[in-house]
N, C-alpha and C positions, 0 to 999 in steps of 0.2 A: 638478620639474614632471612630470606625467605623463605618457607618451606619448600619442597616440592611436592607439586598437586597431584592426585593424583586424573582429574578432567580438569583444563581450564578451557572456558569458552570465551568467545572474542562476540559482544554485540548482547545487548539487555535488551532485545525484541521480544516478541512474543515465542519466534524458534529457541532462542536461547534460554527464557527463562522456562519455559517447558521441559525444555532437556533437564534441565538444574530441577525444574521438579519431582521428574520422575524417577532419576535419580537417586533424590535424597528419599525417594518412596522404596527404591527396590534396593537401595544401601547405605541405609546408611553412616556405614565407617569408612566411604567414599570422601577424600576432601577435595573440596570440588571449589573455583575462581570463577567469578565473571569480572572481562574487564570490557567496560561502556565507553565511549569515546566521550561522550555529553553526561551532564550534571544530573540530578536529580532535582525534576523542576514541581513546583509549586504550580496549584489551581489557578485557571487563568493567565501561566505566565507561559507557556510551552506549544499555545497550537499554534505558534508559524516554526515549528523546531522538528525535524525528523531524528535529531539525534538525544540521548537523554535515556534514563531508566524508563522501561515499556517501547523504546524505540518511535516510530511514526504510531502507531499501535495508542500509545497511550493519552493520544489526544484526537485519536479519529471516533468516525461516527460509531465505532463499534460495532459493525455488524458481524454477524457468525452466518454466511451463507452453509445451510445446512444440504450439500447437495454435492457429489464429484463434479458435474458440471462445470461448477465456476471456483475461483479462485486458485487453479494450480492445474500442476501434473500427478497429484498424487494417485492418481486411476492407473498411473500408468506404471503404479511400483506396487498396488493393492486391489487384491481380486475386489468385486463388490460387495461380497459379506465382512473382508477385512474392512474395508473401506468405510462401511456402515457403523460397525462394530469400535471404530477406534474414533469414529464423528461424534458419536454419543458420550465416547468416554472423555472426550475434550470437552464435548458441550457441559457434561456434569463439572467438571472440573472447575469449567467458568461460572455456573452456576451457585458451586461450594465457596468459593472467594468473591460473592458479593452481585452474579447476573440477577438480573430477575427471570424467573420463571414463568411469569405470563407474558412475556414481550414477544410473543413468538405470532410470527404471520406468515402469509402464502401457503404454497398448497394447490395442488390442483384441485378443481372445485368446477363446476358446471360454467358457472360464471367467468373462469380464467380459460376453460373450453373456447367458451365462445369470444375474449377478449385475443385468444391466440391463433381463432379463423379469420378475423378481420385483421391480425398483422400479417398472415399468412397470403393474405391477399397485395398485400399492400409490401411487396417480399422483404416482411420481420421477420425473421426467424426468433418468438418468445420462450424465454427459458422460465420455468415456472420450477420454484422449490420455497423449501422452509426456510426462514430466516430470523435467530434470533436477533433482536436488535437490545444491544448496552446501553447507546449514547455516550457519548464524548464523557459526559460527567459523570458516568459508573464508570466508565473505561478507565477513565482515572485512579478509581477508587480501587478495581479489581487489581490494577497492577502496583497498586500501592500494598495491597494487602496479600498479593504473593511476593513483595521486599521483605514483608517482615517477616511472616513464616519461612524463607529461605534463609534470613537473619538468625531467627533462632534453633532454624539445624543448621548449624554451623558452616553455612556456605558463605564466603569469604566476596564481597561487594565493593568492585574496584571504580569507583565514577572517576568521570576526568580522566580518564586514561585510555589513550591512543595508542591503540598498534600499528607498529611500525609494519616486523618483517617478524617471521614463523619460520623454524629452522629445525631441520630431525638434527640429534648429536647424540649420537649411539643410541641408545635405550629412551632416550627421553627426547621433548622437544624443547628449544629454547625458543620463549616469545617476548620479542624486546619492543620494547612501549613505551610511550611518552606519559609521566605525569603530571597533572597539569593544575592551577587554580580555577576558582569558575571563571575568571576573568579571561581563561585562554594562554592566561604566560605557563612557559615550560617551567617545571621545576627542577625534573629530574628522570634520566635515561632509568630505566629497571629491567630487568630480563627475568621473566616470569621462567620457571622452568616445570614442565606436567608430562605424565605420559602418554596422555592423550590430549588430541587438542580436538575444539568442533567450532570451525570457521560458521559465525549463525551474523555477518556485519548487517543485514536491513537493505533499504534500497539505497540508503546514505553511502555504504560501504560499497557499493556495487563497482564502484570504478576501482579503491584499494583493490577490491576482490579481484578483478580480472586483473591488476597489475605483479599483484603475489602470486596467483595461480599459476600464469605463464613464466615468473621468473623460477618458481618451483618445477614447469618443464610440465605442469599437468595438461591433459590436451584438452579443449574447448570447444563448444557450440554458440554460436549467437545466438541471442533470445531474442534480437530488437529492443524495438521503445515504442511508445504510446506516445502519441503528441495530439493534441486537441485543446476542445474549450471546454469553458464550464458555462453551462445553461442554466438560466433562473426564470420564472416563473411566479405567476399568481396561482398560491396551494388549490384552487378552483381546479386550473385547468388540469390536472392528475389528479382533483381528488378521488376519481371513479376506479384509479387506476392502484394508489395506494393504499385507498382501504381495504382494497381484495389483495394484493401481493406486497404492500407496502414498498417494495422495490422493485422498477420496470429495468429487467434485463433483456435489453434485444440484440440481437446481430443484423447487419445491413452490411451486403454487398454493393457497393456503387455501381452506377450505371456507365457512366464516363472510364473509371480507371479500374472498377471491380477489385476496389481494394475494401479487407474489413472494417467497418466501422461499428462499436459498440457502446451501449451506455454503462456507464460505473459508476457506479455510488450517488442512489438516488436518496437526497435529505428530505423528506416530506416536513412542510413547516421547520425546515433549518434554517443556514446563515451559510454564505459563502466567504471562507477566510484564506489568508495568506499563508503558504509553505513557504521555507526558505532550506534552498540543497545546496549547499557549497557555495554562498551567501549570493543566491539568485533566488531572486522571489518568482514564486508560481500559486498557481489557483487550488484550491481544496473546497470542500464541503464538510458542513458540519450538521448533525441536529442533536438536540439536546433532550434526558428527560424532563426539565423541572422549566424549560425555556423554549419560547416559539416564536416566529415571526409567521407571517402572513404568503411567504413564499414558498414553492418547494425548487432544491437544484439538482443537479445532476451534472456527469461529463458527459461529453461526445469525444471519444476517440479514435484515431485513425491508427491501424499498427501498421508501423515500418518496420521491414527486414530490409537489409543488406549484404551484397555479396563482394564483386570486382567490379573495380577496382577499388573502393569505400567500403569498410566494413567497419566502422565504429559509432553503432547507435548512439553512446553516450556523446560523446562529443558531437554529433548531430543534436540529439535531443536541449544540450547546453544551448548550443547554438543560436537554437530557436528562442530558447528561454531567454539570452542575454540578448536580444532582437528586442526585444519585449521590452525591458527593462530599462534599455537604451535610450526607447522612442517616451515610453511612460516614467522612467525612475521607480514603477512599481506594476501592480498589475492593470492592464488595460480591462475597460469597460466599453461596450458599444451596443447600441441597439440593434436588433436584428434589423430594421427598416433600414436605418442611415447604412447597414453594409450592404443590403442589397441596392440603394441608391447610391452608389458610391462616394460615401460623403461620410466623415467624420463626424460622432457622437462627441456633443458639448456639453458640459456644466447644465444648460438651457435645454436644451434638447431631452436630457436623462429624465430633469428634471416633469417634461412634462409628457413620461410615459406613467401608464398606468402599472407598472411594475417595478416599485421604486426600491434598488438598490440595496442588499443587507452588510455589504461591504462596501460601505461608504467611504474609504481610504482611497478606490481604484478611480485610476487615471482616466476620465472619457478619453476617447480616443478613436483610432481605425486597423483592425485587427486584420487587416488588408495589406497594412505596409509588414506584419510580424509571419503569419502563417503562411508557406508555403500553397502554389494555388491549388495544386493537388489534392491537399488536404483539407482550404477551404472548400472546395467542389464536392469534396465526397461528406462535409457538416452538410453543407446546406442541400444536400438530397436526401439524406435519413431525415433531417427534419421536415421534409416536404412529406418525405413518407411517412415521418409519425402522425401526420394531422390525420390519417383517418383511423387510429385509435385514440389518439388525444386533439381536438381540433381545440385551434387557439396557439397549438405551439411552438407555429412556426408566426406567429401575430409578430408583427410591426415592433410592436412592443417589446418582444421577448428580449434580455436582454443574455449578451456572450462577455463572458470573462475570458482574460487568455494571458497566457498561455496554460494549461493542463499539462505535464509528461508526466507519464509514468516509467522510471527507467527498470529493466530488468536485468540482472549480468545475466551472462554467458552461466550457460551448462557445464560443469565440468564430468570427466568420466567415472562415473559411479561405480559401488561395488553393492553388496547389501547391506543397508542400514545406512547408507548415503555414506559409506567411505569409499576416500577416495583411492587412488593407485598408491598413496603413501600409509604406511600401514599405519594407523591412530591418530590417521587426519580427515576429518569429517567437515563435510560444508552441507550449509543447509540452508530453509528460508528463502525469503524475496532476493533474498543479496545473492544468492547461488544461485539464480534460477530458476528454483523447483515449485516455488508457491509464489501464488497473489494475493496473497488476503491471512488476515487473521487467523482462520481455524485450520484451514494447513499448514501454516507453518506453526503452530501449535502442534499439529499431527505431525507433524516434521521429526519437531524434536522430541515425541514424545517416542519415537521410530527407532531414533540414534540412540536414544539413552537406555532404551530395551536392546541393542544391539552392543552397546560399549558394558553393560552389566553382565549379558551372557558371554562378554568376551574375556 
């Protein structure tokens, strides 16, 4: 029979295993569950997988943008001395399980002055902060080695196991799950029972999340979706730009449709590889420490909001993604030349750009029949606009991977400590809405676990 928890958490991301750290730091004789939807994957075998121990997290580029600026809302729950104050105590933390300590770049600096007059001109709006950077192959390692330290204070590591449905029953909540082989087959129904729960599912869980929220009755905000490409490059044309910031974050409002367009997650000398979300394949970015190629990538994003009559980003964002997959069986590839000439990128063609390729798997193709024109219009005028800080990068050559989404759930209505209107039910992370990126939801959980200890 199984105990009853006293926290169980749903979702082995980076919100979730944070809570579970901090946690087992302020008690304890807390006994505390995580149940993972995905396996526990092996070096090498995991980056087209967002579900898995460390979640998307454990096979991304790793960065820790060190700034409220980017990656979340968490400014809007923590003054800026909180703010600062709980940034550092994450960063140490990633540090203590394996970051390195001198990987750290950006900063405003004379040089990113005058790098942010010439986007300002060219209307960039440049976000300039500190950025620790992991790599994919520490990222690895760090989430490997808070398994095992959670392992031996006694917090209880459920892989393979899919939650269903989340249920108050008097005093406690029952959380009934599927457990499962690696292979995927069911083995057996189990009802988790804890007195507190803290929903942390990823971007993976984003659609579970908003289908249990509303059947729970909790009320909702839309967050959108990100939909774009993914840009690659000769590490030349950014290198002026990455050795001073190593990551170019900009914002571009379109001139056509004046919708946002941003870049995210810039790989200098990385690999562009394949994600898979609810078995559709999409584009990602990787860079590595010990490994390089000769190019650097990045996304170009467009965010979609929705209202009336259509209000379901995810099933938009799918949408587009299964368009993709359709035309390609994987992810399309195209030169920027052949889409502005209207003509589909070949085998021959790729072949004789000066920008060859680091995911060699992707379908030449024309990213013309998949993307919406809206959102083609608003890529190819940030990249018009980035040539006058990066000239070259809007070249003939440059090549677009596509499809990009990044999905976000819905907001649900918060209390302090991100609980929600049910009392000992906490959501948190990418999958609730509240963060982007690795170090908030890291601060996330480390927010909830200080809030469920004084409770």
């Amino acid at each position: 029979m199984l105990p009853i928890y006293d926290v169980l958490i749903v979702g082995a991301g980076p919100a979730g295993i944070f809570t579970a750290l901090e946690l087992v730091k302020l008690n304890p004789a807390f006994h505390i569950a995580i149940l993972e939807k995905g396996p526990i994957r092996q070096p090498g075998q995991g980056d087209s997988i967002t579900s898995g121990w460390g979640g998307a997290g454990a096979f991304s580029d790793g960065k820790l943008t060190l700034s409220p600026a980017v990656g979340g809302q968490l400014d809007e729950f923590l003054d800026a001395p909180q703010f600062t104050e709980l940034m550092e105590y994450v960063d140490n933390l990633y540090l203590e399980f394996g970051g390195d300590r001198h990987r750290l770049f950006g900063g405003i600096t004379p040089e990113s002055e005058e790098l942010q007059r010439r986007a300002l001109a060219a209307n960039l709006d440049l976000i300039t902060y500190k950025i620790r950077h992991l790599g994919t192959d520490k990222s690895y390692t760090i989430v490997e080695n808070l398994r095992a330290y959670l392992q031996q204070h006694q917090v209880d590591i459920y892989v393979n196991t899919e939650v269903d449905t989340v249920n108050r029953t008097g005093d406690r909540f029952e959380v009934s799950a599927r457990m499962m082989t690696a292979d995927g087959a069911d083995v057996q129904q189990r009802v988790f029972e804890s007195h507190t729960v803290v929903l942390a599912p990823g971007r993976e869980g984003a659609e579970w999340f908003v289908h249990e929220a509303k059947r729970l009755g909790l009320r909702m905000q839309n967050k959108g979706v990100d939909v774009g490409v993914r840009v690659e490059v000769r590490a030349e044309t950014l290198k002026h730009i990455t050795e001073l910031l190593y990551e170019l974050k900009a914002i571009y409002y379109s001139e056509t449709f004046d919708d946002k367009v941003r870049t995210f997650c810039m790989c200098p000398y990385g690999f562009v590889a394949v994600e898979n979300y609810r078995g559709l394949t999409t584009v990602n970015g990787h860079s590595y420490a010990s490994q390089t190629s000769n190019n650097t990538n990045f996304a170009l994003l467009v965010t979609e909001t929705f209202t009336e009559p259509f209000d379901d980003p995810l099933q938009y964002g799918q949408s587009v993604s299964q368009l993709a997959n359709l035309l390609g069986g994987t992810v399309l590839v195209q030169r920027l030349g052949d889409l502005r000439a209207g003509r589909r990128s070949t085998p021959a063609r790729i072949e004789r750009g000066i920008v060859a390729p680091t995911l060699t798997k992707a379908t030449p193709g024309d990213l013309s029949l998949v993307l919406p024109y809206r959102q083609m219009v608003d890529i190819l005028e940030m990249l018009d606009a980035m040539e006058s800080i990066a000239p070259g990068i809007a070249s003939k050559h440059t090549l677009l991977y596509g499809v990009e989404i990044k999905f976000y759930s819905s907001h649900v209505e918060m209390r302090e400590g991100f609980e929600t209107v049910i009392p000992g039910l906490y959501a948190i992370g990418d999958g609730a809405g509240i963060t982007r990126g690795l170090l908030q939801a890291s601060m996330c959980g480390i927010i909830t676990a200080r809030h469920i200890a004084a409770s």
